[in-house]
KEKE-3310 file (N, C-alpha, C; in steps of 0.2 Angstrom, whole numbers, plus 5000, padded with zeros to 4 digits):
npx = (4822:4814:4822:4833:4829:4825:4835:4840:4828:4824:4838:4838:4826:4830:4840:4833:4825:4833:4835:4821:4822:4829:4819:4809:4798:4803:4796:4793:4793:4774:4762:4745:4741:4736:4716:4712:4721:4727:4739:4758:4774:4789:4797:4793:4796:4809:4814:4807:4813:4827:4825:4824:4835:4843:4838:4834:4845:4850:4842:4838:4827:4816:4800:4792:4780:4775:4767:4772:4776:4776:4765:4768:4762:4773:4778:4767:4771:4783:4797:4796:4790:4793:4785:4780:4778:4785:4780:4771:4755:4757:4752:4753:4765:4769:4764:4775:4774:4776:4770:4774:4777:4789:4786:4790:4789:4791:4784:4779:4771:4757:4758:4765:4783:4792:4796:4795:4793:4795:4796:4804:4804:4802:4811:4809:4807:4798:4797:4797:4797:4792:4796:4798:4799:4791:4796:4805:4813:4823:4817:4806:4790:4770:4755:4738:4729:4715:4700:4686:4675:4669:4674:4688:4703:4704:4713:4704:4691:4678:4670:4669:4662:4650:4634:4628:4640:4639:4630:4627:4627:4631:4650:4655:4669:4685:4691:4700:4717:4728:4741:4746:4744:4748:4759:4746:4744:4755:4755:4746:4750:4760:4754:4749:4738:4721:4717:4716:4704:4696:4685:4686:4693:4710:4727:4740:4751:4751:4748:4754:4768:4765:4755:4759:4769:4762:4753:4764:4766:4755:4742:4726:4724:4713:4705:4691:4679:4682:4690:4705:4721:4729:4741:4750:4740:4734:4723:4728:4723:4716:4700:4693:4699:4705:4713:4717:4716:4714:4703:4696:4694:4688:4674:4673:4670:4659:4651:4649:4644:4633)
npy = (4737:4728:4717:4720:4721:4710:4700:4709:4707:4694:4691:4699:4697:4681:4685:4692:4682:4677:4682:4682:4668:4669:4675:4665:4653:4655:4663:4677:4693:4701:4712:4718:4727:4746:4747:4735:4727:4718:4705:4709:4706:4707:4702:4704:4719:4718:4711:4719:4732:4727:4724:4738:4742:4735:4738:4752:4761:4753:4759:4772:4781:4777:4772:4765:4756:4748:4735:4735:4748:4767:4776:4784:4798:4801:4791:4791:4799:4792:4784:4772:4759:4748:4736:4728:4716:4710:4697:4689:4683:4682:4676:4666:4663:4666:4654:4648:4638:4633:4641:4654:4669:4680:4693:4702:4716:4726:4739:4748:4762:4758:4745:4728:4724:4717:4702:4693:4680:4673:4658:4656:4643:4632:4634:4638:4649:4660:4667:4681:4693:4704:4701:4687:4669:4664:4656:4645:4640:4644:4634:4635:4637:4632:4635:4623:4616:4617:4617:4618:4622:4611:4600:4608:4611:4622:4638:4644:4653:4646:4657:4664:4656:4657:4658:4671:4677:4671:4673:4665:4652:4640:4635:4618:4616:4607:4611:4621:4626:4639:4650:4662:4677:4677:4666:4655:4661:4660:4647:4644:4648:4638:4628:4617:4620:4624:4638:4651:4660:4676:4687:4697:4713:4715:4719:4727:4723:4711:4703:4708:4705:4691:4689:4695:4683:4673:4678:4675:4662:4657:4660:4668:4682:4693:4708:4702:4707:4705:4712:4720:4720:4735:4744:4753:4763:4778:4771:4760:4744:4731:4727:4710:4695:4685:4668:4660:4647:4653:4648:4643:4653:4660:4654:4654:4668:4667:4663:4672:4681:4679)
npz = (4710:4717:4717:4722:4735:4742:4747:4757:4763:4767:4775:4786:4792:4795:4805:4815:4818:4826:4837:4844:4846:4857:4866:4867:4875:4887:4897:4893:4897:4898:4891:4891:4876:4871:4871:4870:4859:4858:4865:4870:4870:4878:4871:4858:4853:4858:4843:4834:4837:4833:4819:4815:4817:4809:4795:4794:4792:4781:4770:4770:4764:4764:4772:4787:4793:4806:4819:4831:4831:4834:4823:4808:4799:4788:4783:4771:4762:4756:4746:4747:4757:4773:4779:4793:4805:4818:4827:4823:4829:4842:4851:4851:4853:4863:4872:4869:4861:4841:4830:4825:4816:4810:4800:4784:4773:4759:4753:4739:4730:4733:4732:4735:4732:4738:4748:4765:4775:4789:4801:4813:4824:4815:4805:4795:4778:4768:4754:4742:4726:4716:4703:4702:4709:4721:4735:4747:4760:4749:4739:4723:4725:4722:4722:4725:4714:4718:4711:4717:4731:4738:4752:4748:4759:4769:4780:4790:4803:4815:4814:4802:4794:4794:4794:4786:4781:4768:4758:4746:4749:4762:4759:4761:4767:4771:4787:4795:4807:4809:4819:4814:4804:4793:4792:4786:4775:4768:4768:4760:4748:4746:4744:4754:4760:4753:4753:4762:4773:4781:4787:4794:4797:4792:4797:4789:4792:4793:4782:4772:4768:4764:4755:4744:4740:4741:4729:4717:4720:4716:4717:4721:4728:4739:4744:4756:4748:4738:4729:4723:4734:4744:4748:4760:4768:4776:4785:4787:4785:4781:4774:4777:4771:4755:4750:4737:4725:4709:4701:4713:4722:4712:4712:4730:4729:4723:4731:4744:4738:4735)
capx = (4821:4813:4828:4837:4829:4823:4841:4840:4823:4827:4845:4833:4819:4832:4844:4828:4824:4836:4833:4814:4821:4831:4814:4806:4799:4808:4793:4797:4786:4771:4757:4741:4741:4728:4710:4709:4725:4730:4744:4764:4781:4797:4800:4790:4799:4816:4811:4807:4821:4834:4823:4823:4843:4847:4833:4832:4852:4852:4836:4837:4823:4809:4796:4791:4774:4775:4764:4776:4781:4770:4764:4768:4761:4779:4777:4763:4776:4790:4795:4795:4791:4795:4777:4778:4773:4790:4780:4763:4754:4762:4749:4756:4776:4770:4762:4778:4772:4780:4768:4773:4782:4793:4784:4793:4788:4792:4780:4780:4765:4753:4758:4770:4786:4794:4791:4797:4790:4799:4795:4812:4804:4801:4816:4805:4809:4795:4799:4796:4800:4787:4795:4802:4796:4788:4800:4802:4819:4827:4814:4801:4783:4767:4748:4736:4726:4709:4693:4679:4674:4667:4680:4693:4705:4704:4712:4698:4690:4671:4665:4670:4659:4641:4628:4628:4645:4637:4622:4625:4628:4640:4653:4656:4675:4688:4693:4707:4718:4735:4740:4748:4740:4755:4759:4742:4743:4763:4752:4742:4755:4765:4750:4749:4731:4717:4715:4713:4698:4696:4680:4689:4698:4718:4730:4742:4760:4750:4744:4758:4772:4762:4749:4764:4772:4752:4752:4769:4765:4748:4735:4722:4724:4711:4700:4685:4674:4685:4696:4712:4723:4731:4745:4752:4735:4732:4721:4731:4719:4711:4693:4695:4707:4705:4718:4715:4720:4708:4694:4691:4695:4681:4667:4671:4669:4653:4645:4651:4643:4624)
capy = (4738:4721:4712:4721:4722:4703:4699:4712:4707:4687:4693:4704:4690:4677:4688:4694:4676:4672:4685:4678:4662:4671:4672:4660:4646:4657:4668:4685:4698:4702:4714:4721:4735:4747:4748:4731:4728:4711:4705:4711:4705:4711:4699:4709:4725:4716:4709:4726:4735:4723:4724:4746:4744:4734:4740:4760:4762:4750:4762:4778:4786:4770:4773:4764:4753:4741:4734:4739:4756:4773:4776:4794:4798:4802:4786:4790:4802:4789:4780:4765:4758:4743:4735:4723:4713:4708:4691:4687:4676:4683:4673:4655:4663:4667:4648:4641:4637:4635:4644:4662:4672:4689:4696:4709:4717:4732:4741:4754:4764:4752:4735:4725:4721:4709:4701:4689:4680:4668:4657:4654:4638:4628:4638:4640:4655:4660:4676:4681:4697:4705:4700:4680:4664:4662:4650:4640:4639:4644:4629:4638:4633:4633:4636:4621:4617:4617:4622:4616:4624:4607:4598:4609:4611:4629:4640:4648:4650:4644:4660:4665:4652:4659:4659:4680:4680:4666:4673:4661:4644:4642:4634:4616:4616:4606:4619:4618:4634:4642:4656:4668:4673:4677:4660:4652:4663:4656:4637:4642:4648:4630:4621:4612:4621:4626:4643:4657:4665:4681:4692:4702:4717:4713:4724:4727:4719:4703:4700:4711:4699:4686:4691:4692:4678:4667:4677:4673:4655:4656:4661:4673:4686:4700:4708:4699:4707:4702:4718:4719:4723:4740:4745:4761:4766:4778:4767:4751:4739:4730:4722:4704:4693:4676:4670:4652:4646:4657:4644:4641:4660:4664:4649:4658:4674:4668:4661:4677:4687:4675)
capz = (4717:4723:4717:4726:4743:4744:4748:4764:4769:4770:4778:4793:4795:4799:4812:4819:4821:4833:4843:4844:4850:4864:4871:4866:4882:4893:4899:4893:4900:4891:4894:4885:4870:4875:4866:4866:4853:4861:4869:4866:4874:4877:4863:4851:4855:4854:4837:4830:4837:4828:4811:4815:4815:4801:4790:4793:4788:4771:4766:4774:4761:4766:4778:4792:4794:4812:4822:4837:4831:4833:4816:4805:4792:4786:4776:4763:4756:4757:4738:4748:4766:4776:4783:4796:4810:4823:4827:4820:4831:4850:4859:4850:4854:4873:4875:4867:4852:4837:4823:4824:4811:4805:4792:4782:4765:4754:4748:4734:4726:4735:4728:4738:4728:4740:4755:4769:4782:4792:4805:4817:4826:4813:4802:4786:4775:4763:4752:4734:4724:4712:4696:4703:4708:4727:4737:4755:4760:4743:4733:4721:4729:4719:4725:4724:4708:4720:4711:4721:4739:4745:4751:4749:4762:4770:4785:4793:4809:4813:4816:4794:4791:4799:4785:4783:4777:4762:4756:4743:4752:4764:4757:4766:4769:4777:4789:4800:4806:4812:4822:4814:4797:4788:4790:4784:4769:4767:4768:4752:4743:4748:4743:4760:4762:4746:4754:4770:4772:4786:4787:4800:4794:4791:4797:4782:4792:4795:4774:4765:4764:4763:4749:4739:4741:4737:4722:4716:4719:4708:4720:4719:4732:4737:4750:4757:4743:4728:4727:4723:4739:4742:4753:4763:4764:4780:4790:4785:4787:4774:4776:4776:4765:4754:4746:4734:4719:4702:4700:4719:4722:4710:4716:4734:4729:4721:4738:4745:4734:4731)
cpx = (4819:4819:4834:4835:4825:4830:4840:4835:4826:4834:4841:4828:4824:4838:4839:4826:4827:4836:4827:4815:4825:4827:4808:4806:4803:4806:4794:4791:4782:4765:4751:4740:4734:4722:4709:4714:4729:4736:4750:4768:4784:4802:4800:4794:4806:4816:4810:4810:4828:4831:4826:4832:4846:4843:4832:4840:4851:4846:4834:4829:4816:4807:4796:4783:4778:4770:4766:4781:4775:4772:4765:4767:4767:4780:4772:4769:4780:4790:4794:4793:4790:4789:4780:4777:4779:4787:4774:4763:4759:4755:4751:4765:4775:4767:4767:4777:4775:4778:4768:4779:4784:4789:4786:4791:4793:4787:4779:4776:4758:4755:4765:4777:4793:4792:4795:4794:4794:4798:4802:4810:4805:4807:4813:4804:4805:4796:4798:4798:4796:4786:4800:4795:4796:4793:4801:4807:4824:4823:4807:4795:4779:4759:4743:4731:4717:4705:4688:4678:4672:4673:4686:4695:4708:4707:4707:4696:4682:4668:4667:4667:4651:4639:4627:4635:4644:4632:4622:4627:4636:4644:4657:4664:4678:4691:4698:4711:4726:4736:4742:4745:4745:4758:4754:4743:4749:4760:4750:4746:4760:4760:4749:4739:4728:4719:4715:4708:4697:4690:4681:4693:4705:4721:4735:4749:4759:4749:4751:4763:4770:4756:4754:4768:4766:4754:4757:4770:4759:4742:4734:4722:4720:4708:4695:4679:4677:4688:4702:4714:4728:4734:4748:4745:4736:4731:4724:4728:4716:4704:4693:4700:4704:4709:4717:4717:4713:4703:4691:4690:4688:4673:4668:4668:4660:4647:4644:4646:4633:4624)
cpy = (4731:4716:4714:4722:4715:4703:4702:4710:4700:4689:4693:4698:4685:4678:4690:4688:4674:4676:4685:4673:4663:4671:4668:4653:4650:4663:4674:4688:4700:4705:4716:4729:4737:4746:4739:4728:4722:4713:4707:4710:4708:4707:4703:4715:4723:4716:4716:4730:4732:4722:4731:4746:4741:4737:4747:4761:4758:4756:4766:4782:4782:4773:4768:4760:4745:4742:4739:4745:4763:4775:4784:4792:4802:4796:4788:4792:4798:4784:4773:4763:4751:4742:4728:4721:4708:4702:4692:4681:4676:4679:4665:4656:4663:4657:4644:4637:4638:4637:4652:4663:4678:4688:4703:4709:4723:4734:4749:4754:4760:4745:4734:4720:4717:4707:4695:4688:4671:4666:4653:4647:4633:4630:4638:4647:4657:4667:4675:4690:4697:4701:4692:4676:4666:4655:4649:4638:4638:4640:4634:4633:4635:4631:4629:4620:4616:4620:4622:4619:4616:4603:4600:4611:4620:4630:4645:4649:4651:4651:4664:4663:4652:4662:4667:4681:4674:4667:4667:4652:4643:4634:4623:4613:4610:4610:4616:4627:4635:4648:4661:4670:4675:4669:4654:4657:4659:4649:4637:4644:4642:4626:4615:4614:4625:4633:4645:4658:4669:4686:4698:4706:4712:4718:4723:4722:4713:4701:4704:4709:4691:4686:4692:4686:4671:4670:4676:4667:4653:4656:4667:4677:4693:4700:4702:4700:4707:4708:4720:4724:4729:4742:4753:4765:4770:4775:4761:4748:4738:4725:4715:4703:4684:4675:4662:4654:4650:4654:4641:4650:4664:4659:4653:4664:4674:4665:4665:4680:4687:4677)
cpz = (4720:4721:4722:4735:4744:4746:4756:4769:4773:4774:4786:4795:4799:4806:4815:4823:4827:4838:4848:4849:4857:4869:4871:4873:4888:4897:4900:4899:4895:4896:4889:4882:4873:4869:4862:4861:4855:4865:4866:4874:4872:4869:4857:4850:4854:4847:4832:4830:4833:4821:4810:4813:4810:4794:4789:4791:4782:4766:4769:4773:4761:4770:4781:4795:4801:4816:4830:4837:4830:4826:4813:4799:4788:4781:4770:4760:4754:4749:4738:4755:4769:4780:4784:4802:4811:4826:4827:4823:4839:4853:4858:4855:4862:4876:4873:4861:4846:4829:4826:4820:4811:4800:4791:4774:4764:4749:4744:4729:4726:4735:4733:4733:4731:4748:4756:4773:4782:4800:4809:4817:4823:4806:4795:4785:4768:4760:4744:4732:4717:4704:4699:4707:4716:4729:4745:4756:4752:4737:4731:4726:4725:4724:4723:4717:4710:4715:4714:4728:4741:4745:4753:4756:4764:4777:4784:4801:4808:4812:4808:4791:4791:4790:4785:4782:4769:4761:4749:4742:4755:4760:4761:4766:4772:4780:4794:4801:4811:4814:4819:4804:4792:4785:4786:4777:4763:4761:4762:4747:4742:4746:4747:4760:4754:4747:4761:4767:4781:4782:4791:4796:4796:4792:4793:4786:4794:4787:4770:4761:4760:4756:4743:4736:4736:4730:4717:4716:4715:4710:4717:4727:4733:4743:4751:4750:4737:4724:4727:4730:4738:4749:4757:4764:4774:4786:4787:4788:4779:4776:4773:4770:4762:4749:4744:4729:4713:4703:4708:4722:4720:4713:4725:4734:4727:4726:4742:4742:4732:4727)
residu = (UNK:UNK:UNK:UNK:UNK:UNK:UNK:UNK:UNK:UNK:UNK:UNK:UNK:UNK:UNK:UNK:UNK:UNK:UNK:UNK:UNK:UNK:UNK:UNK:UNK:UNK:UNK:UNK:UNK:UNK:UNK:UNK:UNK:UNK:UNK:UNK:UNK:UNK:UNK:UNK:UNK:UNK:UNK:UNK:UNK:UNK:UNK:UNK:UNK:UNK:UNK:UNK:UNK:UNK:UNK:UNK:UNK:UNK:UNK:UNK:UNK:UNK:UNK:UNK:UNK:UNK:UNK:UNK:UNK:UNK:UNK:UNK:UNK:UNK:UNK:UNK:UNK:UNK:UNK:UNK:UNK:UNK:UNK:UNK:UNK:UNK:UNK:UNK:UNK:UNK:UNK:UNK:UNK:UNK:UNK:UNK:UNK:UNK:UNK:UNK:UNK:UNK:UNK:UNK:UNK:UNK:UNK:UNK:UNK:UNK:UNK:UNK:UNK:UNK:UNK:UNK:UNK:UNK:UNK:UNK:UNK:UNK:UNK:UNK:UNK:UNK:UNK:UNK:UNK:UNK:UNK:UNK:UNK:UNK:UNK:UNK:UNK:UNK:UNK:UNK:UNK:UNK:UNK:UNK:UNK:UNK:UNK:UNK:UNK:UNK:UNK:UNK:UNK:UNK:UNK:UNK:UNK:UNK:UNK:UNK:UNK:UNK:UNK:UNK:UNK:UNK:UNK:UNK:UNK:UNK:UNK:UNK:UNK:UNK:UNK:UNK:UNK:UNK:UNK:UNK:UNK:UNK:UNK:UNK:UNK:UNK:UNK:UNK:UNK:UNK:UNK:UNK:UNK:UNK:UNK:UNK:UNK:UNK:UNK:UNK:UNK:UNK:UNK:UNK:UNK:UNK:UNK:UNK:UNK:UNK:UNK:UNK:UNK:UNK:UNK:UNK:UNK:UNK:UNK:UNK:UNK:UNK:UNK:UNK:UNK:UNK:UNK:UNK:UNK:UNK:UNK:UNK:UNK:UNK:UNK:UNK:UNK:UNK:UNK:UNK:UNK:UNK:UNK:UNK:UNK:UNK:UNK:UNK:UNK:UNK:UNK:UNK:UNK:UNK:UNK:UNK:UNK:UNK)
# end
């Protein structure tokens, strides 16, 4: 199966793309999701409509996980389902910006057995496949050899960093950060960046391509509290994400943890 449906996802990510840069800098409409659930254009909605048409015909018997699609529990049952998020990172695509991405997976019986995310502007294509090598426009890519928190070079944001998510010393990072989080996950499995770290829950079509991909390049991928992540669930959300190479992965976990 992920051999076979890597092929279709990469295919979908990059025809979706160009429909992305259709409105891209060219002030789509955009208004707010209710309850609080940020902003969404007519991008986003483009973007997920032209995933829904090439992706629901190749895999009729797949469920259906999107950010921009009313949810049925008609996926738990499904032997597979397509989790993702038509542009992670709509308030960088709404300023012009060029860190936002497609992210698409495949996940079946929790565990994510391929995945794509691709960001059009900057035309990078990260994808992996449970049983293959993590790669970046076709080139294997490979996770840093970071062990050490001080120093290391982490996306995060400050407020990740408040001494009650480190009962056992915060951590003194280089910290630095990107919009969309699929993309910063991408970065640690490219070994541009040591590590993400998020205390915020994660909603599974922002972390699912992408958590595969890190661990596929030789990261350590898991919840905030150091448990393996778990897909289709429900409430798709998962409580925070840190995704580092093993031996910074565990010295995190251990600052985390006092």
């Amino acid at each position: 199966m992920p051999a076979r449906d890597l092929p279709l996802l990469t295919d979908a990510v990059r025809a979706a793309g160009e429909v992305a840069l259709r409105y891209w800098r060219r002030k789509p409409r955009a208004w707010d999701k209710p309850d609080g659930a940020g902003p969404v254009t007519e991008a986003d909605l483009a973007v997920n409509a032209a995933l829904e048409e090439t992706l629901r015909p190749a895999r009729p018997d797949y469920g259906w996980l999107s950010e921009e699609s009313p949810d049925s529990a008609a996926r738990l049952a499904a032997p597979a389902v397509f989790v993702l998020d038509p542009i992670d990172g709509t308030r960088a695509f709404m300023a012009g910006e060029e860190g936002f991405a497609i992210a698409l997976a495949v996940v079946a019986q929790g565990r994510v057995t391929a995945g794509a995310v691709y960001l059009p502007a900057l035309d990078r294509l990260y994808a992996a496949a449970e049983d293959g090598a993590a790669t970046l426009n076709g080139a294997p890519i490979r996770a840093s050899a970071a062990a050490e928190p001080e120093g290391a070079r982490v996306l995060t944001t400050a407020g990740n960093m408040a001494e009650s998510h480190w009962p056992g010393g915060v951590p003194q990072l280089r910290r630095a950060f990107r919009p969309a989080l699929a993309w910063r996950i991408c970065l640690v499995a490219e070994g541009r960046f040591d590590g993400t770290i998020t205390f915020r829950d994660a909603w599974e079509w922002d972390i699912a391509a992408a958590s595969l991909i890190a661990a596929r390049a030789g990261a350590r991928v898991t919840d905030a509290a150091g448990a393996p992540l778990r897909f289709n669930a429900p409430r798709p959300q998962a409580p925070g994400l840190i995704a580092a190479p093993p031996a910074l992965h565990a010295a995190l976990m251990a600052r985390a943890r006092g």
